[in-house]
Steps between C-alpha positions, in 0.01 A plus 500: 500500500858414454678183613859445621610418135350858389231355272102585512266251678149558383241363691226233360135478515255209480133456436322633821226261684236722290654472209497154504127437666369820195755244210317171640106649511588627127643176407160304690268764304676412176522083579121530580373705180655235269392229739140642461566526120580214434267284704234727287644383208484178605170518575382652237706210242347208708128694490585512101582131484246396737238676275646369184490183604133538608424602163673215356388262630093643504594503107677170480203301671214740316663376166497134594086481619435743204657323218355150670131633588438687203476206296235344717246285321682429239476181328600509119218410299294374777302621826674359775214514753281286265578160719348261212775606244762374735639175433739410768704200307589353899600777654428573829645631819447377884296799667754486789775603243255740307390862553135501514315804571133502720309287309772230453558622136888388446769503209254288229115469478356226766159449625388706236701789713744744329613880537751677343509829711415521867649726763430508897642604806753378762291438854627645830492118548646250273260253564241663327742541196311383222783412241703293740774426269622829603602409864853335446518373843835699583523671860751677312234679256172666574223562264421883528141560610265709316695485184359357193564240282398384149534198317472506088468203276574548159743400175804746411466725228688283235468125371805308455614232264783401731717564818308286641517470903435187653387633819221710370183519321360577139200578366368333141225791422263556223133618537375225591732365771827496739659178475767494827857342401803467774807670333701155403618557115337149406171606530497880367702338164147413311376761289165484679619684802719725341513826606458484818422744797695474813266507776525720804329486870642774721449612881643851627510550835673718765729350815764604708840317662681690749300787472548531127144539299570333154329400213432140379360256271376191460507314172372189314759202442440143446309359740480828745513848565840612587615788719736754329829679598406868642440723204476851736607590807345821677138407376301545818157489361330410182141608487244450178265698333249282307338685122126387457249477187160509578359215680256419307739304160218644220542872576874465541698739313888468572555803724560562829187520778622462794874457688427217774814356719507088520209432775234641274560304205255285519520147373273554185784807463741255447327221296336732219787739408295826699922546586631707260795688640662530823692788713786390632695684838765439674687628816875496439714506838886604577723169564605695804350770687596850546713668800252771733217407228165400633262415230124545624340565172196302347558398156187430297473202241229528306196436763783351708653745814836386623627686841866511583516380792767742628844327347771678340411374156451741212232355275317590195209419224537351201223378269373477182149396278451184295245459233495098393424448119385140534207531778269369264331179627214334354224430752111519546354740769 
């Protein structure tokens, strides 16, 4: 076509309505793959750091009871259950401020009543809780039912000749006796006390705030058993495994018979060193739960089976096996 000036006029073409509709689906199908991609890839990044922190913190909290529990019994020169070695130099504590387990046996010997390892389980109701130092009071916290908790009384695995701390305990220990001594620098100066053995009475135990399972502790101070900052988060449940000798103390030999959880230990269990080792397991939980995960699986801790009761928590095992080196206690069967 040719225009009054004599020059060319060439016609122009858009995008048709097709083109457009068949340049938008591609441009959809191509939004949506790396949409899908990378909400995998998120997924799969927060699944990796969910599980590493799982694992962390099942390792974290294993290392803290294991290094603790697997110097059970241990008392220096002495044997710690033997109640007539102890010589208590004053020191007492008020049983509402002390941990004392279910027969009233608390942080030193009294009433001719004193055990250094003893484990039981959280009731359904926590009025028959028999270690009720546990229950804080707070509407805030919750003690987690059937978990179990432990409490160990023993000294730490070296003496001191100074760094003294005036909120704690020491032990003065030959073979003969434990002479107790408050941690003021005046009195551990005289040469008759000196080493001494800081002296240790902890309580594990499981609760929860907000929905949070954690792991805490209870420890001896002057004058009372004090509740501890939260040393794990995610720990959901903490079953135990008791390691018996024979029953009989004669034909005892040192090695495993039998793997018992905490409500058949029996009292003579406890009192004449029959424990010897202990299984612990724990159920480590996610902080936060999972999107279109439904977790229905039954998780089994040691004679212990935990449902999920249909959350979006993932959730594994961890555990581990503790042989104690100082179980031996001197008694008469």
């Amino acid at each position: 076509m040719i225009n009054f000036h004599g020059h060319f006029k060439t016609k122009q073409h858009g995008f048709s309505i097709v083109e457009w509709m068949i340049a938008i689906m591609l441009a959809l199908f191509l939004t949506a793959g790396l949409l899908s991609v990378f909400i995998s890839s998120q997924r799969a990044t927060s699944e990796a750091v969910g599980g590493g922190e799982r694992q962390e913190n099942a390792s974290f909290a294993l290392q803290l009871l294991t290094r603790d529990l697997k110097q059970a019994y241990f008392f220096s020169q002495a044997t710690g259950e033997n109640k007539s070695l102890w010589d208590l130099n004053g020191a007492s504590i008020a049983s509402s401020l002390d941990c004392l387990d279910d027969i009233s046996s608390g942080s030193f010997p009294s009433a001719n009543k004193y055990r250094a390892l003893w484990a039981a389980t959280v009731p359904a109701s926590i009025g028959s809780l028999q270690m009720d130092c546990l229950d804080d009071g707070d509407s805030d916290t919750s003690l987690i039912a059937g978990s179990d908790y432990i409490s160990m009384k023993r000294v730490m695995g070296q003496s001191q000749t100074s760094g003294y701390i005036a909120k704690r305990y020491y032990l003065d220990i030959d073979t003969t006796s434990l002479t107790v001594y408050q941690g003021d620098a005046s009195a551990l100066t005289n040469s008759t006390v000196s080493p001494v053995w800081r002296y240790i009475h902890h309580v594990y135990y499981l609760d929860s705030e907000d929905g949070i399972p954690r792991l805490r502790r209870l420890s001896l101070e002057k004058d009372k058993m004090v509740r501890e900052e939260v040393l794990v988060e995610g720990i959901e449940n903490m079953q135990f495994m008791f390691a018996l000798d024979e029953l009989i103390a004669s034909d005892r030999d040192g090695a495993v018979h039998s793997f018992v959880p905490a409500s058949l230990v029996t009292p003579n269990d406890w009192d004449t060193g029959r424990v010897i080792g202990m299984k612990i397991s724990l159920l480590v939980r996610s902080l936060e739960t999972t999107p279109n995960y439904i977790n229905n699986s039954t998780y089994q801790l040691g004679d212990y089976p935990f449902i999920a009761p249909g959350d979006g928590y993932k959730r594994e095992i961890a555990s581990t096996v503790i042989i104690f080196q100082n179980s031996v206690v001197s008694v008469d069967d």
